[in-house]
DRENTI-103908 format. One record per residue: residue in three letters; x, y, z of N, C-alpha, C in turn. Coordinates in nm, 2 decimals, always signed. Layout:
// residues N
+------+--------+--------+--------+--------+--------+--------+--------+--------+--------+
! type !    n.x !    n.y !    n.z !   ca.x !   ca.y !   ca.z !    c.x !    c.y !    c.z !
+------+--------+--------+--------+--------+--------+--------+--------+--------+--------+
!  ALA !      X !      Y !      Z !      X !      Y !      Z !      X !      Y !      Z !
...
+------+--------+--------+--------+--------+--------+--------+--------+--------+--------+
// end
This chain:
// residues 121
+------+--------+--------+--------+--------+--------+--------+--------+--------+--------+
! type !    n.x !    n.y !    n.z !   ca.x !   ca.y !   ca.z !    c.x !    c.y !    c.z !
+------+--------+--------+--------+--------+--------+--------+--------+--------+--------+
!  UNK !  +2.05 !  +0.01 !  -0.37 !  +1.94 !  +0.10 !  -0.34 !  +1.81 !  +0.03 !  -0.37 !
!  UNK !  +1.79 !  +0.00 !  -0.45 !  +1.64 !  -0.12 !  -0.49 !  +1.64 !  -0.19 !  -0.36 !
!  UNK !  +1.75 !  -0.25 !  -0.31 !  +1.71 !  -0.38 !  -0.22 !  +1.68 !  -0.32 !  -0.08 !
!  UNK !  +1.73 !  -0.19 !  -0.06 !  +1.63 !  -0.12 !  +0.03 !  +1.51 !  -0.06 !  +0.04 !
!  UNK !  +1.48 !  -0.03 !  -0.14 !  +1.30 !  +0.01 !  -0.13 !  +1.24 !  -0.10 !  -0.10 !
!  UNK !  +1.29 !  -0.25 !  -0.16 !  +1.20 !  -0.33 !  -0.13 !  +1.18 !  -0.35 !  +0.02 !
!  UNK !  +1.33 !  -0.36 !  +0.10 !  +1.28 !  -0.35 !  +0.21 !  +1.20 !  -0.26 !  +0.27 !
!  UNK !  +1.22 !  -0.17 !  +0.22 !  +1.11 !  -0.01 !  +0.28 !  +0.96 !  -0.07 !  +0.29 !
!  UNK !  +0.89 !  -0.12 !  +0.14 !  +0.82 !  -0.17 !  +0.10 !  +0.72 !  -0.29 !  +0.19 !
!  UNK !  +0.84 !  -0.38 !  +0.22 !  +0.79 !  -0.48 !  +0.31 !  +0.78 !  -0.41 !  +0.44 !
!  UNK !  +0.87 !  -0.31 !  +0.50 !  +0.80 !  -0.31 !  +0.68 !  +0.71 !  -0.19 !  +0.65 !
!  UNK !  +0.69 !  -0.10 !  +0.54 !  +0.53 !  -0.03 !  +0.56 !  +0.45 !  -0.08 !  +0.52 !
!  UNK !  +0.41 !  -0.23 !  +0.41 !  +0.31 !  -0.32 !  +0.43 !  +0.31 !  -0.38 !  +0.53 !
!  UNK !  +0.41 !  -0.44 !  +0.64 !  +0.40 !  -0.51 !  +0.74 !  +0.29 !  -0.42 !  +0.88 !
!  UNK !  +0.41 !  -0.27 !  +0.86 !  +0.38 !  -0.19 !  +0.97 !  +0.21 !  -0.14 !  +0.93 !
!  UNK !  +0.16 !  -0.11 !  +0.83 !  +0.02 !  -0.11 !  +0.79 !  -0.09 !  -0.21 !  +0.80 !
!  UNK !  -0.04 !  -0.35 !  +0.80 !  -0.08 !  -0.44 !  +0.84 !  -0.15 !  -0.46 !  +1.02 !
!  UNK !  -0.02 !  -0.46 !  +1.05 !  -0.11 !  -0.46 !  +1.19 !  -0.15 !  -0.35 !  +1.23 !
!  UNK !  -0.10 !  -0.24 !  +1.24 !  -0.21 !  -0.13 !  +1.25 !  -0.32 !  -0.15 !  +1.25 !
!  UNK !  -0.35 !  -0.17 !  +1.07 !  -0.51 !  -0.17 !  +1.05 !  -0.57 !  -0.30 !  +1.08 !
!  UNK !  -0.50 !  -0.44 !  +1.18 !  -0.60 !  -0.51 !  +1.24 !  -0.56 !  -0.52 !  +1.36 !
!  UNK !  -0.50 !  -0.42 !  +1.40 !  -0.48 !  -0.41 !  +1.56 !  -0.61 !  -0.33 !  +1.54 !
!  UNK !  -0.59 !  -0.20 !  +1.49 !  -0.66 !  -0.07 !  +1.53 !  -0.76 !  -0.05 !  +1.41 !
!  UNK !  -0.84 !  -0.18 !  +1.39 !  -0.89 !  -0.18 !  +1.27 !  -1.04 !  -0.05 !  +1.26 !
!  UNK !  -1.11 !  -0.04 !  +1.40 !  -1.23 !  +0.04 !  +1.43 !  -1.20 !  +0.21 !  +1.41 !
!  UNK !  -1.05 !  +0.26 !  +1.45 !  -1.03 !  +0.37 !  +1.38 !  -0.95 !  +0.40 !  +1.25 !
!  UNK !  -0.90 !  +0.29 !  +1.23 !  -0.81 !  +0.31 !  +1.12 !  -0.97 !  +0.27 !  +1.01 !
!  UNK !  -1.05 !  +0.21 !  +1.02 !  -1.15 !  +0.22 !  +0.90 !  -1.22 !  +0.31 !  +0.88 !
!  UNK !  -1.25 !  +0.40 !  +1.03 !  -1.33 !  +0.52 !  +1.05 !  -1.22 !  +0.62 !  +0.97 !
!  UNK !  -1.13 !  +0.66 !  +1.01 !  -0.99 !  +0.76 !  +0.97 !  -1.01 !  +0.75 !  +0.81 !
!  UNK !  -1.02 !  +0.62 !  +0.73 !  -1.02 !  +0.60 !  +0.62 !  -1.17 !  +0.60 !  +0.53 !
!  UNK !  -1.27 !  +0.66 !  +0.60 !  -1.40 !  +0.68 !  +0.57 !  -1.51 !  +0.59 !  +0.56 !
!  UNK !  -1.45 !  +0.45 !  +0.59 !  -1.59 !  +0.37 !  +0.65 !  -1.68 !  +0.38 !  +0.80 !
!  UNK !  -1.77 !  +0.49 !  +0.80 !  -1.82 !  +0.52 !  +0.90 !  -1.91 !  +0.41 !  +1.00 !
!  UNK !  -1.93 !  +0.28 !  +0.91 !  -2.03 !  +0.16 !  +0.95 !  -1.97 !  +0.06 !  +0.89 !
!  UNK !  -1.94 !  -0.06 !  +0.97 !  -1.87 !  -0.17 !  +0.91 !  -1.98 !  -0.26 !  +0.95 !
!  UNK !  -2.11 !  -0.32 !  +0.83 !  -2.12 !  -0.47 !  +0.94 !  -2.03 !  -0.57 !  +0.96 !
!  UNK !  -2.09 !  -0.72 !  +0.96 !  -1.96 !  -0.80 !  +1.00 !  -1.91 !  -0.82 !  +0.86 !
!  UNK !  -1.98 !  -0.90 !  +0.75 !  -1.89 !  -0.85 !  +0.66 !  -1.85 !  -0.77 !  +0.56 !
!  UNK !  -1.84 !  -0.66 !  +0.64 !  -1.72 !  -0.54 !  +0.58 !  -1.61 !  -0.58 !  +0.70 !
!  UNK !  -1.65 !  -0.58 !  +0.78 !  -1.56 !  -0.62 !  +0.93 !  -1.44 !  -0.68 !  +0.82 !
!  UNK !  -1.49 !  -0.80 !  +0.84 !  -1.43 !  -0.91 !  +0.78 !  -1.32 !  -0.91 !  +0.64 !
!  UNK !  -1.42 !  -0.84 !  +0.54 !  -1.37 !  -0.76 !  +0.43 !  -1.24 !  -0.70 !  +0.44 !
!  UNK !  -1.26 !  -0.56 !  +0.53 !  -1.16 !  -0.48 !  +0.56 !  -1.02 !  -0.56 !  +0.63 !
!  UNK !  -1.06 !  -0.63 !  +0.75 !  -0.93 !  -0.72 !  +0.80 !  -0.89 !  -0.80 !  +0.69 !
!  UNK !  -0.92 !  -0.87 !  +0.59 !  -0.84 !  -0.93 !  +0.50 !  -0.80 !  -0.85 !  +0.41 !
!  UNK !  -0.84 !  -0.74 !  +0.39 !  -0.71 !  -0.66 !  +0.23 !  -0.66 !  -0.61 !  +0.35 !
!  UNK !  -0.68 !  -0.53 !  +0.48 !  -0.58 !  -0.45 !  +0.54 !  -0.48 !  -0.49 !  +0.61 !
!  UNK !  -0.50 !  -0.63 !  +0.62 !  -0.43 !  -0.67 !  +0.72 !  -0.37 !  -0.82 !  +0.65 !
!  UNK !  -0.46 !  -0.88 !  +0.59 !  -0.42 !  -1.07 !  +0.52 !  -0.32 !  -0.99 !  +0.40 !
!  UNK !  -0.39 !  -0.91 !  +0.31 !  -0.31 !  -0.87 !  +0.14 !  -0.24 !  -0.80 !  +0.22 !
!  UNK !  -0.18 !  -0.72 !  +0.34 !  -0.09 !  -0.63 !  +0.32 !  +0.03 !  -0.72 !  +0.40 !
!  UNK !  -0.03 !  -0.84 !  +0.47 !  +0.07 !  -0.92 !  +0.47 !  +0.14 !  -0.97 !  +0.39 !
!  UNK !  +0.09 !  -1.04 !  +0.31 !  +0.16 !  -1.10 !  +0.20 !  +0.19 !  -1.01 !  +0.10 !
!  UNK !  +0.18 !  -0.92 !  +0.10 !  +0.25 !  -0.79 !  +0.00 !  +0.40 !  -0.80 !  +0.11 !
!  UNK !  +0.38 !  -0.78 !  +0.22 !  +0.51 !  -0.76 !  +0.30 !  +0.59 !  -0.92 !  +0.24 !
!  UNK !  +0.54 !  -1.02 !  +0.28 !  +0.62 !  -1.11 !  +0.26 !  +0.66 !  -1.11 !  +0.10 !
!  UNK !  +0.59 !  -1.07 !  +0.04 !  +0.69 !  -1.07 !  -0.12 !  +0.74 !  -0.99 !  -0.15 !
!  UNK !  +0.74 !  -0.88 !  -0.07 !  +0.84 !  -0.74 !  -0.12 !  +0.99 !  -0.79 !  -0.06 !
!  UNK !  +0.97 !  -0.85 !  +0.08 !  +1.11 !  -0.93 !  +0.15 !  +1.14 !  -1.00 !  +0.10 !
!  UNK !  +1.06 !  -1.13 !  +0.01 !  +1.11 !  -1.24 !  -0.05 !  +1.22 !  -1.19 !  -0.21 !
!  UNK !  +1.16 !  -1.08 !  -0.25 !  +1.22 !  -1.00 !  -0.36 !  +1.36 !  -0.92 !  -0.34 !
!  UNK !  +1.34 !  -0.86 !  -0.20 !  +1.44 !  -0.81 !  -0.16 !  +1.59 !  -0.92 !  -0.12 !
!  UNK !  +1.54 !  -1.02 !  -0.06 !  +1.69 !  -1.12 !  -0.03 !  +1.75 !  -1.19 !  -0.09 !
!  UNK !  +1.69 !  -1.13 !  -0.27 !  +1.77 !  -1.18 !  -0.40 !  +1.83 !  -1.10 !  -0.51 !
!  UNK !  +1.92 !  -1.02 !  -0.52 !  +1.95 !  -0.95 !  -0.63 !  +1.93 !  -0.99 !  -0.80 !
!  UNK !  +1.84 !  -1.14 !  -0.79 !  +1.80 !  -1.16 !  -0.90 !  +1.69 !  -1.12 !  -0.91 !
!  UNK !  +1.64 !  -1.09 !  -0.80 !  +1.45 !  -1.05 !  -0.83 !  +1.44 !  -0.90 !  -0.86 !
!  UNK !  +1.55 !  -0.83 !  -0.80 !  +1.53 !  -0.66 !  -0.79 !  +1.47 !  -0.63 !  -0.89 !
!  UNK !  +1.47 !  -0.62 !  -1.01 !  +1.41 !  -0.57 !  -1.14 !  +1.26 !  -0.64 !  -1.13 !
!  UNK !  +1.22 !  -0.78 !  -1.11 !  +1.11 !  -0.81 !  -1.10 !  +1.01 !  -0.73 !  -0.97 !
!  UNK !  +1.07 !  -0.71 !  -0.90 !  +1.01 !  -0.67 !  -0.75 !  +1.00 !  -0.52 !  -0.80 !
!  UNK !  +1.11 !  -0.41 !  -0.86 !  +1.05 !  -0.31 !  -0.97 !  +0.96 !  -0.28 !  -1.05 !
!  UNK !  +0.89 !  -0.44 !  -1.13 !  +0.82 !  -0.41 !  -1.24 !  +0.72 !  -0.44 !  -1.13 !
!  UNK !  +0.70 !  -0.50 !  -1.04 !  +0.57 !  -0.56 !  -0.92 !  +0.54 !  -0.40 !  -0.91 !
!  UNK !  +0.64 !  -0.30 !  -0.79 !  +0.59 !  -0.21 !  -0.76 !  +0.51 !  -0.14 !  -0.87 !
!  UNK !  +0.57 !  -0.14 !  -1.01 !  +0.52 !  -0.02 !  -1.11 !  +0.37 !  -0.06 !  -1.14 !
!  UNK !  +0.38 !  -0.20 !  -1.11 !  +0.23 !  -0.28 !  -1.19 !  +0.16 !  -0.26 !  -1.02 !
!  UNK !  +0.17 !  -0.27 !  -0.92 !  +0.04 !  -0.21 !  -0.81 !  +0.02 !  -0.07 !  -0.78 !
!  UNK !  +0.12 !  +0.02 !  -0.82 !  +0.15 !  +0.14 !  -0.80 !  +0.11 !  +0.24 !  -0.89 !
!  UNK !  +0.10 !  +0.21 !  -1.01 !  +0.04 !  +0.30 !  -1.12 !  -0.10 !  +0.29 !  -1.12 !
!  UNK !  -0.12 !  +0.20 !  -1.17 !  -0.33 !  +0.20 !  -1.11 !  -0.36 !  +0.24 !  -0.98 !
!  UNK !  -0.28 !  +0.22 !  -0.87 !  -0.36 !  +0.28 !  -0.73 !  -0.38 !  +0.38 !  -0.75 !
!  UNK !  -0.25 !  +0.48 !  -0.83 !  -0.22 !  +0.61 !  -0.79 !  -0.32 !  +0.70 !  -0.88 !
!  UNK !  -0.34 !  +0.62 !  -1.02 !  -0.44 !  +0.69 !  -1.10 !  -0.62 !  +0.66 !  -1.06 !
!  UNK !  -0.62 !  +0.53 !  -0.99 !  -0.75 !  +0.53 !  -0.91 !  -0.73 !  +0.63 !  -0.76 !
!  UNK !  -0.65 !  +0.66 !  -0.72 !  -0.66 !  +0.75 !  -0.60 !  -0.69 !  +0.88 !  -0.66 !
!  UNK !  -0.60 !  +0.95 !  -0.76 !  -0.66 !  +1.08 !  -0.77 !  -0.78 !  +1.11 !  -0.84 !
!  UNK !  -0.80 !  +1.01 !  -0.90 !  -0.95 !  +1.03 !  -0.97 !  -1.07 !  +1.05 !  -0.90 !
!  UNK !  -1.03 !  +0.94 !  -0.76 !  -1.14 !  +0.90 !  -0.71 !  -1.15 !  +1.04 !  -0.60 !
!  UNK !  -1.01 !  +1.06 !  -0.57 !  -1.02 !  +1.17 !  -0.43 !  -1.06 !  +1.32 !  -0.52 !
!  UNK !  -1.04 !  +1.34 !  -0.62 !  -1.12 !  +1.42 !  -0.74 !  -1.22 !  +1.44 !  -0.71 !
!  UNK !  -1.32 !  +1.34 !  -0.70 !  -1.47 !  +1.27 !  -0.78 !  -1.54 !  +1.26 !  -0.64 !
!  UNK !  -1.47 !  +1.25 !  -0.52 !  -1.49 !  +1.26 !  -0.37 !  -1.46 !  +1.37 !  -0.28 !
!  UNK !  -1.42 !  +1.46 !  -0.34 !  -1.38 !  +1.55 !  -0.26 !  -1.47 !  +1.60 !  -0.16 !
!  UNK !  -1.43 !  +1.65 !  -0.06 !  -1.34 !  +1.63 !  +0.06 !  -1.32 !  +1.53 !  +0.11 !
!  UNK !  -1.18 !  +1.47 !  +0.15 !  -1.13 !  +1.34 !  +0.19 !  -1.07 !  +1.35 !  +0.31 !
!  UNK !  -1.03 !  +1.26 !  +0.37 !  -1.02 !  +1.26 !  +0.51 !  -0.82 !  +1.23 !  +0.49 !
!  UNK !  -0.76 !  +1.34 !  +0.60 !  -0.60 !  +1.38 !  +0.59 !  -0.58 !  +1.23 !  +0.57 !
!  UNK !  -0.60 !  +1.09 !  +0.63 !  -0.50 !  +1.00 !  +0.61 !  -0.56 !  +0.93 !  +0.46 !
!  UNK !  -0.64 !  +0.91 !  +0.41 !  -0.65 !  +0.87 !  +0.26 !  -0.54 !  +0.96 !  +0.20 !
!  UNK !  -0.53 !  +1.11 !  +0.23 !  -0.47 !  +1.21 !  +0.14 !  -0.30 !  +1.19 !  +0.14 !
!  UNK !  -0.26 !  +1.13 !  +0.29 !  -0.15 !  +1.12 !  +0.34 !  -0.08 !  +0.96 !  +0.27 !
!  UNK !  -0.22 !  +0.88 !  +0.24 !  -0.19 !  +0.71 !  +0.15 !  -0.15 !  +0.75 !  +0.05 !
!  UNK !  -0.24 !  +0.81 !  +0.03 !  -0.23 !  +0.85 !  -0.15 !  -0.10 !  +0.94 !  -0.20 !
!  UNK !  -0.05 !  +1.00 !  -0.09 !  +0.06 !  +1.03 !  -0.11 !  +0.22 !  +0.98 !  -0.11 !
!  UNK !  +0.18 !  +0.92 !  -0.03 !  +0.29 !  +0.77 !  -0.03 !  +0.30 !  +0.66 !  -0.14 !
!  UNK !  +0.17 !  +0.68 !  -0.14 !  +0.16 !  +0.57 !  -0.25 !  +0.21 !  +0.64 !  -0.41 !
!  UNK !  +0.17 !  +0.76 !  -0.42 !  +0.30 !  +0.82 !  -0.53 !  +0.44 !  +0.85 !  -0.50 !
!  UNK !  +0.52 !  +0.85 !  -0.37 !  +0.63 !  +0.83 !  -0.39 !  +0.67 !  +0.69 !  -0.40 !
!  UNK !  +0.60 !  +0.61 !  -0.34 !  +0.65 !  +0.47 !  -0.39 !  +0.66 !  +0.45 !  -0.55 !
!  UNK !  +0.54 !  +0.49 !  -0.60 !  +0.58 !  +0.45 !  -0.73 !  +0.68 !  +0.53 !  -0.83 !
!  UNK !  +0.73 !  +0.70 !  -0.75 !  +0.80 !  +0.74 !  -0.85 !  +0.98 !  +0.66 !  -0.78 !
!  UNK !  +0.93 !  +0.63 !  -0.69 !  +1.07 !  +0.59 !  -0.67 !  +1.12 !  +0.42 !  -0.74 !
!  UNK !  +0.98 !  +0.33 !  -0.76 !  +1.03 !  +0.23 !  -0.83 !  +1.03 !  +0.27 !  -0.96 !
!  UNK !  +0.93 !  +0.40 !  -1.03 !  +0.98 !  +0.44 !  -1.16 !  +1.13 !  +0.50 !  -1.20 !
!  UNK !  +1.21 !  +0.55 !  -1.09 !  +1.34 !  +0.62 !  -1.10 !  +1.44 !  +0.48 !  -1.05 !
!  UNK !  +1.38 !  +0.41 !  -0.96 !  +1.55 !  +0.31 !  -0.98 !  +1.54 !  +0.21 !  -1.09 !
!  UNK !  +1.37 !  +0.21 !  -1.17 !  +1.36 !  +0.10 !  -1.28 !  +1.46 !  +0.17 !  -1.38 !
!  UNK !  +1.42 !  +0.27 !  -1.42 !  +1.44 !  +0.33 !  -1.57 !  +1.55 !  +0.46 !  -1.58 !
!  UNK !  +1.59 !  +0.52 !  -1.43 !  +1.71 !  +0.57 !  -1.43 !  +1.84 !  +0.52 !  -1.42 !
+------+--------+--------+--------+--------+--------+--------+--------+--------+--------+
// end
């Protein structure tokens, strides 16, 4: 079961990935940057698309070892708990937010209750 979150993990960082630098002009708009100069351009294509690559490639790399499973667990819990506590603070502190922040932010708490339930249950 772990070695399939991780897989989960890696193709919705992968599948997020190109999205947001295929379709980077509405996926930043959708996500509330209404004006990108070039570097935010730039900005935005490397966390959305460079980090969410290499999140994909280490969530796979974690997954094609049953020795890493617990590490690739403690990974999820350590990116997953601070997003989740900076997402509702911020979407709090911002209110009204736009459906796909609310729909991230949502995902982004089941990812982490689910590496908190295969860690510790």
């Amino acid at each position: 079961m772990t070695q399939g979150y991780l897989y989960f993990n890696s193709i919705l960082y992968l599948l997020f990935a190109l999205w947001c630098t295929v379709g980077w002009q509405s996926t930043s708009t959708r996500l509330g940057y209404l004006t990108l100069a070039n570097g935010g351009r730039s900005e935005y294509l490397v966390i959305y698309g460079g980090l969410q690559i290499g999140l994909a490639i280490l969530f796979f790399s974690l997954a094609r070892n049953a020795t890493y499973f617990k590490l690739g667990l403690l990974i999820s819990i350590g990116f997953y708990a601070p997003i989740v506590i900076y997402r509702v603070i911020t979407v709090l502190m911002n209110w009204p937010v736009s459906g796909l922040t609310l729909a991230t932010g949502g995902l982004e708490s089941v990812l982490l209750i689910g590496a908190l339930w295969l860690r510790y249950l």
